[in-house]
C-alpha positions in Angstrom: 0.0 0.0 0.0 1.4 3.6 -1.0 2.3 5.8 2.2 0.1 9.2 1.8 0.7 12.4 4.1 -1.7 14.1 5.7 -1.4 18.1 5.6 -1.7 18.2 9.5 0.7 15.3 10.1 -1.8 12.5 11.2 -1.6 9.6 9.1 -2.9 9.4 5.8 -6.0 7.2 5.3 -6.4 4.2 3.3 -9.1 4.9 1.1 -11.8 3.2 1.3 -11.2 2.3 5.5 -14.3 2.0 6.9 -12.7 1.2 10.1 -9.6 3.9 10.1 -12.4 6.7 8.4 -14.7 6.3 11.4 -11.4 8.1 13.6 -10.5 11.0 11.0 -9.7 13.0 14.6 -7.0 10.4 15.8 -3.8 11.8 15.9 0.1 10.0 15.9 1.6 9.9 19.7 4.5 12.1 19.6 6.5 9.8 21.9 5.6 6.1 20.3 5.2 6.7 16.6 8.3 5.1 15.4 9.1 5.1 12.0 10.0 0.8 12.2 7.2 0.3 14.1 4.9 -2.9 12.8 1.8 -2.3 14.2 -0.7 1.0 14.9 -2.6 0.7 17.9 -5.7 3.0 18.5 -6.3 4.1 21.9 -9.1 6.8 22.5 -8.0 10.0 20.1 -4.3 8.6 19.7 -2.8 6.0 17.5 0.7 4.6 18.6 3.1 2.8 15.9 4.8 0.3 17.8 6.9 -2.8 17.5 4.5 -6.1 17.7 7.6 -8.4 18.8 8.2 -5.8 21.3 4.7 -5.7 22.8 4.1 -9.8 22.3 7.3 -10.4 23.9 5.9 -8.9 27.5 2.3 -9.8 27.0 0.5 -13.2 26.0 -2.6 -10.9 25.6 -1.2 -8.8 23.3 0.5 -11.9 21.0 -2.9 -13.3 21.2 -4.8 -10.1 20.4 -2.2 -9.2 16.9 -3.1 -12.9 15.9 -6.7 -12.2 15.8 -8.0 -10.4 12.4 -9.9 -7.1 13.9 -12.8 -6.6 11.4 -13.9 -8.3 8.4 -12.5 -5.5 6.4 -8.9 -6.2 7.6 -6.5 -5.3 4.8 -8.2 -2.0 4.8 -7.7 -1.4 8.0 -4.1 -0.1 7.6 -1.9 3.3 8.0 1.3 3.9 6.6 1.2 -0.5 6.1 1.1 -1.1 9.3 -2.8 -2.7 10.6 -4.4 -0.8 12.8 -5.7 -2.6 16.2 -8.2 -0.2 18.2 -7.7 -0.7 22.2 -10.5 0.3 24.4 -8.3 1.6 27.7 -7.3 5.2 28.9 -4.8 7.3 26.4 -2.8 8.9 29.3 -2.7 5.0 30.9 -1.3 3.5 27.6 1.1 6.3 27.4 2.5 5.3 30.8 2.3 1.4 29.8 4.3 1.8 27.0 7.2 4.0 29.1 7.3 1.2 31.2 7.8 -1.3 28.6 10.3 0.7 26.2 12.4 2.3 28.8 14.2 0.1 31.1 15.1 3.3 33.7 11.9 4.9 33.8 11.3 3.4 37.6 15.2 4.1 38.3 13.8 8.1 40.0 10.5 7.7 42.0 8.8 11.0 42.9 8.3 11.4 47.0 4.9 12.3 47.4 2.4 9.4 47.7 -0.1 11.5 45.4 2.5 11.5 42.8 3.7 8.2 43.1 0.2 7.0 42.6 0.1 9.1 39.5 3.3 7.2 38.1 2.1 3.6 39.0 -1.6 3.9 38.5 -2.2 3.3 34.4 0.4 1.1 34.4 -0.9 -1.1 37.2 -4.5 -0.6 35.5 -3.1 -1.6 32.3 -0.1 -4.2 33.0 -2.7 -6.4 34.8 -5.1 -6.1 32.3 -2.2 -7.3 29.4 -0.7 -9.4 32.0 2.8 -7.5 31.3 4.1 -9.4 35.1 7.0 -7.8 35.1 5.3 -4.1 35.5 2.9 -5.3 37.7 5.5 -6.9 40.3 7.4 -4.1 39.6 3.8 -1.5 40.3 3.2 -3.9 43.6 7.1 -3.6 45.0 6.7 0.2 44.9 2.4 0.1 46.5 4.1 -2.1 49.2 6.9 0.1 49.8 4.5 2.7 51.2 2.0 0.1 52.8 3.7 -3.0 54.0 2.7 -6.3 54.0 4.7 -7.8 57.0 5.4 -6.4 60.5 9.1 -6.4 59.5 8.0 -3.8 56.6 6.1 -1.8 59.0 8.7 -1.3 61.8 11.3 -0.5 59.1 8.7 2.2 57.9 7.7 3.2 61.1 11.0 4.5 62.3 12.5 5.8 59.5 13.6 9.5 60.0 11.8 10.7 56.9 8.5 9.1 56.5 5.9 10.7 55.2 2.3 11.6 56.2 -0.2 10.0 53.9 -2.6 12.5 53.0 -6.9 11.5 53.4 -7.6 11.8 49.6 -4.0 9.9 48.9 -5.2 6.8 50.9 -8.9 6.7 49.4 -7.2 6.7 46.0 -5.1 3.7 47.0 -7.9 1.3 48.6 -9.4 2.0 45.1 -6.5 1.2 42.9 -5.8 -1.8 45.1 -9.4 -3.0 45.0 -9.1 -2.4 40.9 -6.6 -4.4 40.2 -6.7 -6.9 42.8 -3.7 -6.2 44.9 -5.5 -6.8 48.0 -2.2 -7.8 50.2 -2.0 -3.7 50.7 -5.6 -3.5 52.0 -5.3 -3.9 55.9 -2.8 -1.5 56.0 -4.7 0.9 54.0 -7.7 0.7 55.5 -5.3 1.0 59.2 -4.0 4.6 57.9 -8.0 5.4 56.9 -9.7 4.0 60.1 -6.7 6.6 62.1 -8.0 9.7 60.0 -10.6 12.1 61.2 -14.3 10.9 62.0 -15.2 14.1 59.6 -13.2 13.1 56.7 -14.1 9.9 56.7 -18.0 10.6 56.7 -17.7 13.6 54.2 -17.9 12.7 51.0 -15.4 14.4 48.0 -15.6 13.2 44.6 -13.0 9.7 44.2 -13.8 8.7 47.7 -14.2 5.0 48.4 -17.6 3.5 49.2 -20.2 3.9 52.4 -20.0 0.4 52.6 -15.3 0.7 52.6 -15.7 3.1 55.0 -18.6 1.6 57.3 -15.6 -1.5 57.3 -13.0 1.4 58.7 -15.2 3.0 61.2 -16.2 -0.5 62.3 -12.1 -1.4 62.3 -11.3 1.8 64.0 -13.7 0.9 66.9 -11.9 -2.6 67.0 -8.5 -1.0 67.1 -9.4 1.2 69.7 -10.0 -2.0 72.0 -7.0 -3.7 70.8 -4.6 -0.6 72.0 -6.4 -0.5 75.5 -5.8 -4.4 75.5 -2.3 -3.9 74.7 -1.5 -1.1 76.7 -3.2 -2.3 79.6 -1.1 -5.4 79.5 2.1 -4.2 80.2 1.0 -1.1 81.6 -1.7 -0.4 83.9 -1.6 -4.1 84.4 1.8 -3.5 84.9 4.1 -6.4 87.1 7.8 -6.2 87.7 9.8 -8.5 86.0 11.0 -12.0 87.1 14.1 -10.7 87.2 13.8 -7.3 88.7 15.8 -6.8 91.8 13.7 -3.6 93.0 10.2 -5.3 93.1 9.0 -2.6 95.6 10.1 0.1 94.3 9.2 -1.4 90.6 6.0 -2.5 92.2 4.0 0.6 92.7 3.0 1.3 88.8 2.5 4.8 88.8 4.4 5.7 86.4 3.0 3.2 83.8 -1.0 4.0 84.4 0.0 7.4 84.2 1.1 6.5 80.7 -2.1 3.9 80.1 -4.2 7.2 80.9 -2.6 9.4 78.2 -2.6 6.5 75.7 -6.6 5.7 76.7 -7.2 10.0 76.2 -6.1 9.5 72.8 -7.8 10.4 69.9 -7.3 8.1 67.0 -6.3 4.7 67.6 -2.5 3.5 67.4 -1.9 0.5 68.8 0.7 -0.7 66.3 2.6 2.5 67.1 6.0 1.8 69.4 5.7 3.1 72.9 9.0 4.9 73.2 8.6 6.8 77.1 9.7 4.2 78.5 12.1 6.4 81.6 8.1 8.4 82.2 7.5 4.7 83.9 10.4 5.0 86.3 11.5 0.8 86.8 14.5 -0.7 86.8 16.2 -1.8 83.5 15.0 -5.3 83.8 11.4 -4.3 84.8 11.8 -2.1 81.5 13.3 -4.7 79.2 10.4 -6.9 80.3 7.2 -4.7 79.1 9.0 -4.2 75.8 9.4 -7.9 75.0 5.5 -7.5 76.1 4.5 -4.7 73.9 6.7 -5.7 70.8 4.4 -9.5 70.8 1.0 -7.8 71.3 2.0 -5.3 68.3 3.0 -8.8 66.4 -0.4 -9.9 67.3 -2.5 -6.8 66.0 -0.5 -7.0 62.8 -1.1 -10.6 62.3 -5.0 -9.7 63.0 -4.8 -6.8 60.9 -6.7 -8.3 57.8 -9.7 -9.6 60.2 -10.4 -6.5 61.5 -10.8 -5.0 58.6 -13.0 -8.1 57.5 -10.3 -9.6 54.9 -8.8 -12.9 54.3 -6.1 -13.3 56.5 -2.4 -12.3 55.2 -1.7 -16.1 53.8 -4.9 -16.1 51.2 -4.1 -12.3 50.4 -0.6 -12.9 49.6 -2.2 -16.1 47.2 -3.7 -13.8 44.9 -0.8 -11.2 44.8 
């Protein structure tokens, strides 16, 4: 087929393309609209001239998908002599898809910000689990479960590390969405932990991209169930507080002001923490083995909210969430 120019520089048409007439409007991706490419693909407004090998080589779908004739006009259906395959997904997503897939550094420089980072994983998360493209995906999940771990080692790493960020409210309902989307469910519990700590009059209001009454009638209900697990835990080793075995000062270790004193200002908090690491532990004024003693306490009940973390937030536990990862 002869190669015709449109005035504008979009393609030229094949005359007599029902299929290519019926997107006159479309218009050749600046970025992907190489001049080797084998195949045109038409997402939305934008047609991309890629490399089929390429594509078929990270995707099954896709090697399936250029096997299978599009319309029974086929031959027709061609720009520049390349066919044309028309995809039904999100330009800007594609765009991102295909950075991901042509250029091997493009995850080498992250942006900070959750909001942006959601922004740079999002279509390509969308889009490498609809194609199946595995290696995007698992590399989409390694950076989601950077910022919301899926294992108590993850989240004390997190936890204490001197530049963590605060998650913003509209930040978190974007991710319980995404990971609900595309079924990376391993991220929930955590999620729905940083919602369920948020204020009561976020979480009821109700913004455009929020999740569901029904999501956040599970964090309110979680919250509630958090708040009992931190008075369980910090009653445990500190209003319930005992010396230790070991302790060589049991009446002066005995008397436990210090630590209901510190079970009081936990109990007059206002959002729920009880995975967060008590760290006053000189405001309970006991010996060192008295001390050593409640944080081999506090550090297992922690251990145990995390491991309950996914039931209170009525998931699978973490074993069936990590099965469909």
């Amino acid at each position: 087929m002869s190669t015709l120019t449109s005035q504008e520089g979009k393609p030229a048409l094949a005359p007599g393309s029902k299929f290519v007439r019926k997107h006159l409007d479309a218009t050749r991706s600046e970025e992907f609209w190489f001049h080797d490419g084998s195949i045109i693909l038409l997402v939305g407004s934008q047609m991309f001239r890629v490399h089929q090998t390429v594509l078929s080589t990270h995707s099954e779908v896709f090697a399936g998908l250029f096997t299978v004739p599009q319309s029974s006009d086929k031959e027709k259906d061609m720009i520049e002599g390349c066919h044309v395959v028309q995809l039904h997904d999100n330009p800007t997503d594609f765009v991102d898809l295909l950075k991901g897939i042509y250029s091997p550094s493009h995850f080498d420089t992250l942006p900070e910000e959750l909001g942006d980072v959601l922004s740079w994983v999002s279509g390509i998360l969308r889009l490498s689990t609809k194609y199946m493209v595995l290696s995007l995906r698992q590399r989409c999940l390694s950076i989601l479960k950077a910022k919301f771990p899926t294992t108590f080692a993850d989240y004390a790493a997190q936890a204490t590390h001197p530049h963590r960020k605060h998650y913003k409210s509209d930040d978190l309902m974007r991710v319980v969405l995404l990971a609900q989307e595309c079924n990376v469910l391993e991220i929930l519990p955590y999620a729905y932990y940083c919602v369920a700590r948020i204020g009561l009059s976020r979480i009821v209001s109700e913004p455009p991209g929020d999740i569901s009454w029904k999501q956040k009638a599970i964090c309110l209900v979680g919250r509630e169930r958090l708040r009992w697990a931190e008075m369980s835990l910090s009653h445990s080793f500190l209003f319930a507080f005992r010396p230790a075995t070991s302790c060589r000062t049991p009446g002066q270790c005995g008397i436990g002001h210090g630590p209901q004193k510190e079970w009081r200002a936990i109990e007059a908090g206002r959002s729920p923490h009880p995975l967060k690491l008590f760290a006053r532990w000189d405001a309970l004024h006991v010996c060192a083995e008295c001390v050593a003693s409640a944080q081999k306490q506090h550090q297992a009940g922690r251990e145990e909210v995390w491991q309950h973390l996914p039931i209170i937030f009525e998931l699978d536990a973490w074993e069936e969430l990590r099965k469909n990862a």
